[in-house]
N, C-alpha and C positions, 0 to 999 in steps of 0.2 A: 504494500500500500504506500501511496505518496503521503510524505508525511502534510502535505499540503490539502492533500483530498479530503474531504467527510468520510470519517468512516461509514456512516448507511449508505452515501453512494458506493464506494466500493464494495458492500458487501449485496447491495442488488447488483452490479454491475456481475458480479463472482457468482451468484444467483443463477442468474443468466446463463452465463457459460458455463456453470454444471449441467444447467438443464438441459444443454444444447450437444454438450459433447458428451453423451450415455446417457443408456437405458435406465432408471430407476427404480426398484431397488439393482444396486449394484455396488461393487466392487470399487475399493476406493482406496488410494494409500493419501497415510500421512507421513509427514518427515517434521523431524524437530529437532534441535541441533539443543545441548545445555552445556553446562561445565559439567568434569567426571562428577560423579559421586553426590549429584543435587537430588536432592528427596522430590522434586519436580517429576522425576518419573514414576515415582509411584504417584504422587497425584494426577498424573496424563495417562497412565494406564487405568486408574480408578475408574475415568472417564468413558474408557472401552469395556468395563467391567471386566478386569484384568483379563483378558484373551490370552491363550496362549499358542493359541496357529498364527501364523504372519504377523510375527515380532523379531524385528531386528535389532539388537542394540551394541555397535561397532564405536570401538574408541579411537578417537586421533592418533597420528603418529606419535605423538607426544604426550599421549592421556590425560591431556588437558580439557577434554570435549568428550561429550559422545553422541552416536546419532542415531535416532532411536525413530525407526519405521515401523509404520501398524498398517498394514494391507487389510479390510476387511469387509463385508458388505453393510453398507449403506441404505437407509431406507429411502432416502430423497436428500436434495444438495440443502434444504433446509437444516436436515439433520448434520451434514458435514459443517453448514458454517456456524451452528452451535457447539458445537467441537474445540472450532476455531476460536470465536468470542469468548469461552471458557480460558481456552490453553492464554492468550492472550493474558488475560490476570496475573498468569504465573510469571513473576522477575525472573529476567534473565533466560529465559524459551526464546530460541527466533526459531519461526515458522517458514517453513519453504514449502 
């Protein structure tokens, strides 16, 4: 997001192009990048109600990061950007 933009326009704007690119319910990955060892992943997994199929979580060359993918189906892109708006609260989460 620009940090110049409204977040609601971006998030209808992201709306849109969920609906537009896949079938819904479907299949969805998220990526989230934090420092090693932030208790943020257990609160972003909370979020998925800890799943454990398509979970990735890969540390930097340096282990100073880690980067923690969740592939999983989705009921509508509604549901994805409340995901997003949640994780978003969490200091120090960047979202890709």
């Amino acid at each position: 997001m620009n940090l110049k933009e409204n977040p609601d326009d971006f998030y209808e704007r992201f709306q849109q192009q969920l609906e537009n690119s896949q079938k819904w319910p479907g299949m969805y990955m998220f990526k989230f990048i934090l420092k090693s060892n932030s208790k943020n992943i257990y609160k972003i997994m909370d979020l998925f109600n800890n799943p454990t199929d398509g979970v990735s979580l890969v540390n930097s060359s340096k282990n100073k990061f880690q980067s923690l993918t969740i592939t999983i189906v989705m009921k509508s892109p509604l549901e994805v950007l409340d995901i997003y708006k949640k994780v978003s609260d969490f200091e120090g989460v960047i979202i890709l």
